[in-house]
Structures are given as structure tokens and as C-alpha cells.
Phi, psi and omega in degrees: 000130171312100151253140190284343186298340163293349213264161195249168214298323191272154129222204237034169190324321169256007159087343165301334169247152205281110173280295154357296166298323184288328176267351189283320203283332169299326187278307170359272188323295205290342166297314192295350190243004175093004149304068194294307203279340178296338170262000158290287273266332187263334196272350174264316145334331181268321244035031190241165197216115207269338154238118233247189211309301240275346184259355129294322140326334185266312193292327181288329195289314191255012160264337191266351200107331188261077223278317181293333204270324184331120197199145141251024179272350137290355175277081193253001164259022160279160172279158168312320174280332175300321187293285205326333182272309174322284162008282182306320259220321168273321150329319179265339139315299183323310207285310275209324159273343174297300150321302208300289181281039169057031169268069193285339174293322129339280199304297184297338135339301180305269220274032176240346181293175174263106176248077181252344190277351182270344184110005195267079172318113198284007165241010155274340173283297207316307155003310198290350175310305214305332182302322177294317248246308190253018194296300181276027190228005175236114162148020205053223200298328178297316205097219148303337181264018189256329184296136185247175176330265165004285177312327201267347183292320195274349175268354206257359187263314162308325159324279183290006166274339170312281186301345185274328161298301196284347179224003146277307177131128241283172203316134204000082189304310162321319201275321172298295146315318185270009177280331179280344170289325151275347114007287196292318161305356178253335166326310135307000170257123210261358180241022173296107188234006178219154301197137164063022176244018191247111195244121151342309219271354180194158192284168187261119192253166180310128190288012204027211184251028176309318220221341178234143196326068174216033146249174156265164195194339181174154199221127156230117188248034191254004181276134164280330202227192138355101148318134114282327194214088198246175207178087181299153218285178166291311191298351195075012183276332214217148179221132177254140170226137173241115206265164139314004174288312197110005187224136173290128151267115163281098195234138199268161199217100182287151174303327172256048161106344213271175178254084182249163200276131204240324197195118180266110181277125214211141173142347146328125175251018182196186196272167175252124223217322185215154187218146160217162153262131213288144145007288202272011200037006179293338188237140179223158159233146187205152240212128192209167183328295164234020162273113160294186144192149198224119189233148170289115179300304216289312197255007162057029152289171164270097166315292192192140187228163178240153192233125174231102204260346188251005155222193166223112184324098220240003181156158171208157182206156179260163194304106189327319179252034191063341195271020169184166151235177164213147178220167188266159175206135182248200172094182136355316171218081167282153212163144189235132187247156205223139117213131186321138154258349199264351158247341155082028172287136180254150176212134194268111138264153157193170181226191259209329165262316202225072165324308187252098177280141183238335191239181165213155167218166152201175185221153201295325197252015169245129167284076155230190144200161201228103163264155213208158177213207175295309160206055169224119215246147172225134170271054170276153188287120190305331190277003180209014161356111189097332183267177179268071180219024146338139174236139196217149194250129162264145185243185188235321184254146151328150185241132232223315170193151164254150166222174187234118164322147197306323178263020167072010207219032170200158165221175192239131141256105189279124186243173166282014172236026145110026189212138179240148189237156176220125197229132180251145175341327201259003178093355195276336190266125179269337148228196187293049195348119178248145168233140164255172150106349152270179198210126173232104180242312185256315184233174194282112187264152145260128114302176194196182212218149187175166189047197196305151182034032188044066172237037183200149179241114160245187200196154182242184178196163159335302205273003167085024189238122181256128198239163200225134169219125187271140166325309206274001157238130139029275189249182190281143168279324171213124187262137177277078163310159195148290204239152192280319170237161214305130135333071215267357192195143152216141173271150154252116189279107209286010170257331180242089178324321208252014173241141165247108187271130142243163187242130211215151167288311232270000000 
């Protein structure tokens, strides 16, 4: 057997990493990927051991059962908060089998003791009282005390996969570096648009615009009038667009990128201003003053249209499960319509803050829908539609359109003062992400979300300009020369990263 103990302690080029560690996360990995013998083979060959004596003790002590016996004061290469969490967490295991077999005078025992020396504060224990406390309302109809031999075999086994993250190191950790490391190299790649293009064996250098959208590449020119509003299908098969003609256009997206025109939709007594696409792409909807209309793709019949003569229809968007839509009314009586297919029902919402909703968005892999007002965006969950459980972002300047990223956890807000923001769904941002430098004022833009993992933002703009921005800057990577007047939309098509649709008054 090979010994290793001359070989030194640090290594790479500047000496940061711990060979010791390194070799422990090697042993991890190779377990985690099912190489049982290849990691005896190294820890007897290293002499290094990926699991050390005093945490095997801890693991027998707490399969078994053996709770008096318990110490973590063999653990002296922790940190102090990890133990104190190790500590809580084994404590709490205890008490929680102590109840089960009604020993509640142990468990309050327990919790009278000082483990402050261990690192633990006794006003981080009390909490765990409740568990006594609450003994018959946890553990289903019985309570706690219905839990059997089995259940408890099986938490005490989560325990210890629990602790083994926190004090050897969490579950593939190797993997985990090295994913951020690449990670971090495409991040730096301010034009990264493509899947599988990052190799272990070398570093990643700029992809340069090979792969992303800065040509023209085909003008479809089959609209009479104004473009407003276009929208590639969810598969990326289909780009739907809606003109001031009064007419909807279907357009098929061929293997090799061209476009060709599939279903001219015609019945609009006004321009069509807005399109949405079903989940399932089977269905499209599209949106005129006071007109829904609801179409077949494949065969371009009109399903059905709904009609709102005492507003005007300002957007619509479908349920993330197909199983109903909803649209906006903007004017005067602004209002959000809810309807069911499955009972073939209309339904008026409002909630108590945002009575007049006028727009909507959604996005296919999330349960919200976002409804936006003048310059107020409210978030609800489809499961409480109608109730006061909004969650709501205020903007300072008016708001002209919203989109919701494809995974539901970030959205785009286009205002009227020259700046689009970006906010994410879950409440984490305490402010906006901004991006600048096109130019909006007057009239109404869509923006969008586009290329790999959605990690760019395009835009149309005033000035006959279409602008491209990666999320993590600021300013645009690239402006798109083309079309002559204001820019009113652009898609990104989300199955093909190098394609791009804007839609132009030209």
C-alpha cells in the first residue's frame, strides 16, 4: 500500500484546496454515484476516511436508541453553530420518542437541562416544549402515540442523513462544486445561448453570436396593417401574430427556422392586440375591443367568442392547466372575468385591494396568475382567485405591459419612463432588477424573456430598435436594426434560444 503522508497538505496552483477534503468529497461522490469499492479502495490507499470514528458513534447511538449514552463532545472540529444545530435537532428526536411512549417526565427533564456549554441556549430548546404540549393533536387521529416501531426507525434514520450533511458534508458536495464552477464560467459568457456546451476538460471561453438572434434572417409581410402583438407557441412550432387588419395570423416555424403562413384567422371587427396560447398549444385566443374569440389551431375554426360591450377588453391569459381562462377589461369598468370549461361558467373577480384588475399574465409551468393595473402588479395563487390574498408590487411610474417567465419565478415590467424592471415572483427582491436604454413613452411595448434558462431580456422600442439584455446587466448587448417605426413586441422562441420574432407599425 502506497503511503501518502509526504504528499502536502494544500494543493492547486495557489494552495486553496484542503487534499484532505478533497479526497473525503472523492470518496462522497464515488459512493453517491455507486462505486462502493472504488471508494474502500481510496480511503485505504489515502488513509483517509470519509467518515470519522466519533460520527460513527453518533450514528449507532441514535439507531439504537441509545440516548444517555449520546455526547457530542467528541466532535471538537466543528464549528460551534453546527454543533448547537446538531445538538437541537438530536434533542428533539429525543423528546419526540419520549412522548411517543408517554414519557413525558424524561422529555421535561431533557428540556430543563443547560446545554449552553455545548452551544445551545435554552431559549432555542423551549420551542421544542410544544411537542409535550401538543402531544395529541400530532401524529394523526391518536395522536403521537399511534406512531409505531417502523415510523420511528425511519426518522431516526433521517436524523442521521441530517447530521451527516452538517458535520461530514452535505449530500454531493463534489458535484455541487463543480457545477458552480461552471456555472460561474457561463455567466461570464455574456452571449451563453447553448445547451451542452460546456465541457469539464477545458475552460469556457466566450461563445461569441454564433448561436444568438443579430440578423434578419425573413420578413413576413402577409399583415395590411400595424403589427401589435406576436407570441411563439409554448413547443416553439407556431408564432401567432395580432394586427390592426383585424386579422390573427398563424405562423408554422419549419426544421429549417423559415416560417411559413398555416391559418389566416379572420372575424375580428377591430384590431387584435393581444393572442395567448393554451398550455397545450391546441388552442389560441385572441383579444379585440370587445371581443374574445377562441380558435382551433390545427383547422382554424372559431370555437367561440365572448363578448364585453360595456368594456374593453385589455388581455387574457389561460389557467397554467388548461382548465379555464381569464381576461381583463380596461376603461371605465375595469374587471377580470374568470371562465370554467368545465361547468362552462363566468365568474366576476375582485378582492378588497384590487377590485378593478384591467390586464393579466401567466405563465405555462406556474399556479399564479398576475394581474397589473396602472401602476400596481398583484400575484395570486389560481387555487384562491377572488379572495384578498394578493400579493402586491407597487411601481412608481405607470405600467404599459407585464410578462411572466416560463418557470413562473421572475416577471418583466414595462413602464412608461424608459426603464423595464424585473421582479421575482416569490417576494425576495426588495427591489427591481433595471435594465435601460430603449426608449418608451408614449406608446404600449411588450417585452419578453428568451434564450438559454431564459437568461436575456429583449424589447422593442420607439426609436425602430429592437434591444437584447442578459439579465445580469444593465445595459443592452445588442440593438437590432430593421424595421422603420416603433417596435411594438418581440418573442423569443423557447424551444430555439437563436431565434427571435419582433413585431413593428411598419
Amino acid at each position: 500500500m502506497e503511503n501518502n503522508d509526504n504528499q502536502p497538505m494544500r494543493l492547486g496552483p495557489k494552495g486553496l484546496i484542503s487534499k484532505q477534503e478533497l479526497v473525503k468529497l472523492i470518496i462522497q461522490c464515488l459512493n453517491s454515484l455507486g462505486y462502493d469499492a472504488s471508494a474502500i479502495s481510496l480511503e485505504s490507499q489515502s488513509h483517509i476516511s470519509y467518515r470519522t470514528p466519533p460520527f460513527d458513534l453518533l450514528e449507532r447511538q441514535i439507531l439504537l436508541g441509545d440516548w444517555e449514552s449520546l455526547t457530542l463532545a467528541v466532535f471538537q472540529d466543528i464549528r460551534d453553530d453546527i454543533r448547537a444545530i446538531v445538538l437541537f435537532l438530536t434533542i428533539r428526536q429525543f423528546i419526540v420518542e419520549c412522548v411517543i411512549r408517554g414519557d413525558d417526565a424524561t422529555a421535561l427533564g431533557i428540556l430543563r437541562k443547560d446545554f449552553s456549554a455545548l452551544g445551545l441556549r435554552q431559549d432555542r430548546i423551549a420551542p421544542i416544549a410544544y411537542i409535550i404540549i401538543a402531544k395529541n393533536k400530532i401524529g394523526g387521529p391518536g395522536g403521537l402515540g399511534d406512531i409505531d416501531d417502523g415510523v420511528i426507525v425511519e426518522m431516526r434514520r433521517d436524523l442521521v442523513s441530517r447530521l451527516e450533511e452538517l458535520i461530514l458534508a452535505p449530500n454531493r458536495r463534489l458535484e455541487c462544486l463543480v457545477e458552480k464552477a461552471l456555472d460561474a464560467q457561463r455567466s461570464s459568457c455574456t452571449y451563453h445561448n447553448l445547451e451542452d456546451s460546456i465541457s469539464l476538460y477545458e475552460d469556457h471561453h466566450s461563445c461569441g453570436k454564433v448561436y444568438f438572434p443579430t440578423e434578419t434572417l425573413q420578413i413576413l409581410t402577409h399583415h395590411t396593417d400595424e403589427v401589435w402583438y406576436i407570441q411563439f407557441s409554448n413547443n416553439g412550432e407556431y408564432l401567432a401574430s395580432g394586427s390592426s387588419d383585424f386579422q390573427t395570423i398563424i405562423w408554422q416555424v419549419w426544421e429549417n427556422g423559415n416560417l411559413i403562413l398555416r391559418q389566416r384567422l379572420r372575424g375580428h371587427q377591430s384590431p387584435v392586440y393581444f393572442v395567448s396560447w393554451s398550455p397545450d398549444d391546441t388552442k389560441l385566443l385572441t383579444c379585440g375591443y370587445h371581443v374574445l374569440k377562441f380558435w382551433e389551431v390545427n383547422t382554424g375554426r372559431l370555437i367561440c367568442t365572448f363578448l364585453e360591450q360595456s368594456a374593453i377588453l385589455s388581455s387574457c391569459a389561460w389557467f397554467p392547466n388548461s382548465e379555464g381562462l381569464i381576461f381583463g377589461c380596461s376603461g371605465p369598468n375595469r374587471r377580470k372575468h374568470m371562465y370554467k370549461f368545465d361547468d362552462k361558467s363566468f365568474i366576476e373577480l375582485s378582492g378588497s385591494d384590487n377590485p378593478m384588475a384591467g390586464n393579466v399574465a401567466t405563465a405555462s409551468n406556474s399556479n399564479f396568475i398576475c394581474f397589473f393595473t396602472r401602476n400596481e402588479i398583484f400575484i395570486q395563487d389560481v387555487g384562491k382567485l377572488g379572495m384578498n390574498t394578493e400579493r402586491k408590487i407597487t411601481e412608481n411610474s405607470e405600467i404599459t405591459s407585464v410578462c411572466v417567465s416560463k418557470d413562473g419565478n421572475h416577471l418583466i415590467v414595462n413602464l412608461n419612463n424608459q426603464e423595464i424592471h424585473v421582479w421575482d415572483t416569490a417576494g425576495k427582491l426588495v427591489k427591481p432588477l433595471v435594465y435601460q436604454g430603449h426608449k418608451q413613452a408614449r406608446f404600449v411595448i411588450h417585452s419578453c424573456f428568451g434564450g438559454l434558462d431564459s437568461m436575456f431580456i429583449a424589447s422593442g422600442s420607439e426609436d425602430s430598435q429592437v434591444y437584447i439584455w442578459n439579465r445580469q446587466s444593465s445595459k443592452p448587448i445588442e440593438i437590432l436594426s430593421g424595421h422603420s417605426m416603433v417596435v411594438n413586441c418581440v418573442s423569443w422562441n423557447p424551444k430555439r434560444h437563436y431565434m427571435l420574432a419582433s413585431a413593428s407599425d411598419d
